[in-house]
C-alpha positions in Angstrom: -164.4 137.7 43.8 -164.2 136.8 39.8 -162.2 133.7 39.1 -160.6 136.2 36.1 -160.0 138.7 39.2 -158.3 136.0 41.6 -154.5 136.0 41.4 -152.8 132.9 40.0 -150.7 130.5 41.7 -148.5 127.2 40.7 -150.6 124.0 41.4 -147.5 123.4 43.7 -148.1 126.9 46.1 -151.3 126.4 45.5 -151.4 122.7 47.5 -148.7 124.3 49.9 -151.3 127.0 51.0 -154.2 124.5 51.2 -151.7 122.1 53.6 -151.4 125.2 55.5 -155.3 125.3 55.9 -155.5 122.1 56.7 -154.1 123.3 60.0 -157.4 125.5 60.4 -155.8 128.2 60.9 -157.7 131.7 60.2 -155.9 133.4 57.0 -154.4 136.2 59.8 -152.7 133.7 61.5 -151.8 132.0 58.4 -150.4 134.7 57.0 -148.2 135.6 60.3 -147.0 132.5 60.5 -145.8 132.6 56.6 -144.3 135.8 57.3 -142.6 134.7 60.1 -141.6 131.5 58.7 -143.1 129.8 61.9 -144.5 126.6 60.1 -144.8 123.0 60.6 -142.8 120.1 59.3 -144.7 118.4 56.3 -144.6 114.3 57.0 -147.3 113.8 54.5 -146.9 112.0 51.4 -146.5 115.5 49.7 -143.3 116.5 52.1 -143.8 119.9 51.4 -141.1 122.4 51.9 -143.1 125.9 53.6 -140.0 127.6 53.3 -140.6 127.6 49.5 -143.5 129.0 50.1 -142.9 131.5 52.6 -139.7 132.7 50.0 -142.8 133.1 47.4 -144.3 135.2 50.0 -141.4 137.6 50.6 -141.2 137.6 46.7 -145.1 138.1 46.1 -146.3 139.9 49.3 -149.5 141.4 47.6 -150.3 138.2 45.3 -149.9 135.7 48.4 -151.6 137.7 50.6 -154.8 138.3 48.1 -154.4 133.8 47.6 -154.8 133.8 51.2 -157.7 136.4 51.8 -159.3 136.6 48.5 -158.9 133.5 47.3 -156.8 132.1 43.9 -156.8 130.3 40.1 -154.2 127.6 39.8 -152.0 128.7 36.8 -151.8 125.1 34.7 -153.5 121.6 36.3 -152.4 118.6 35.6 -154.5 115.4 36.4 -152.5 114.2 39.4 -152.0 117.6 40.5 -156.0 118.1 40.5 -156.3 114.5 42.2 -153.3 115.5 45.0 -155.0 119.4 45.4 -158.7 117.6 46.5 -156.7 115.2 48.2 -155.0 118.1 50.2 -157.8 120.8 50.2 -160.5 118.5 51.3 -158.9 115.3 52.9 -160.5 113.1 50.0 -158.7 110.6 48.1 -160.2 111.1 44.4 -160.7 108.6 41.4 -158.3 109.2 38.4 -158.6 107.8 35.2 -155.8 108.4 33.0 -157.3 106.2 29.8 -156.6 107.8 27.0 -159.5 110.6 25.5 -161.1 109.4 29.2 -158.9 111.5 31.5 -161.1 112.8 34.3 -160.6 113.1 38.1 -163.6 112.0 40.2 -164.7 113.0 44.0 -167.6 112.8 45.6 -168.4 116.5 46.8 -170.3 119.0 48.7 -171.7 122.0 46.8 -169.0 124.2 48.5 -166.3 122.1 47.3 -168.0 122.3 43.8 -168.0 125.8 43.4 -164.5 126.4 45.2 -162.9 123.5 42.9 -164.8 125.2 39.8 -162.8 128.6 41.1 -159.3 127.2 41.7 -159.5 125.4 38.0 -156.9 126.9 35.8 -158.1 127.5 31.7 -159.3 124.3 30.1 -161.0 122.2 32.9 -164.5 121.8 33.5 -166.6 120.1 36.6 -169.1 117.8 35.3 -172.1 116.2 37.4 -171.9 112.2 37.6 -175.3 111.3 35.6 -177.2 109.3 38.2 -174.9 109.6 41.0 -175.7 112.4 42.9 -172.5 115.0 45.0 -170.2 113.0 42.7 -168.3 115.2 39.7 -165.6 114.6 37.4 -163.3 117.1 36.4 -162.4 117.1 32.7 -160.0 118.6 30.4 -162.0 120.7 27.5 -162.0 119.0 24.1 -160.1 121.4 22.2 
């Protein structure tokens, strides 16, 4: 699907849903457990409240349940909320740098991760390659 198609969520739902994932659940039983509210305790560093996000999901049935299935744009990113969403999505612990007119977040990645990262970026982000250090991208805000 067409990032521009994709439905957009909070960078908050958005890192709920991928701690969800993390479980390896398929998106069926994902989205049972949702409706039914049958989810885990969150005793990460994150403590995530599911019920917030299974309220969202009574709310939004059609938009969670094409986030799920079809996949989603985060609304706004911040640079700890990019650095906590690869933390979550792909169990990496990413580089920030939050010098001024140098803010960037840094992972080394797969090509899969690449492309779904470039998908989940909201508006005025961009993946860069690392010159010389190859799998490794920084995400950047666009100079505006």
């Amino acid at each position: 699907m067409e990032k521009n198609h994709l439905v957009k969520l909070s960078q908050w739902d958005a890192m709920m849903v991928e701690g969800l994932r993390a479980y390896g659940w398929s998106n069926e039983e994902l989205l049972r457990r949702v409706r039914e509210r049958d989810l885990p305790e969150d005793h990460s560093i994150y403590e995530f409240e599911y019920e917030e996000l299974a309220a969202f999901a009574e709310a939004e049935p059609g938009t969670f349940e094409s986030a799920v299935k079809d996949g989603y744009s985060i609304k706004y990113n911040t640079l700890g909320g990019l650095r906590s969403w690869i933390a979550v999505a792909y169990g990496l612990e990413p580089e920030i740098n939050r010098e001024p007119g140098q803010e960037s977040v840094t992972a080394k990645l797969t090509e899969a991760q690449k492309k779904r990262l470039e998908s989940v970026l909201s508006l005025g982000w961009a993946v860069q390659d690392v010159v010389g250090e190859p799998g490794v991208y920084r995400v950047v805000p666009l100079q505006r």
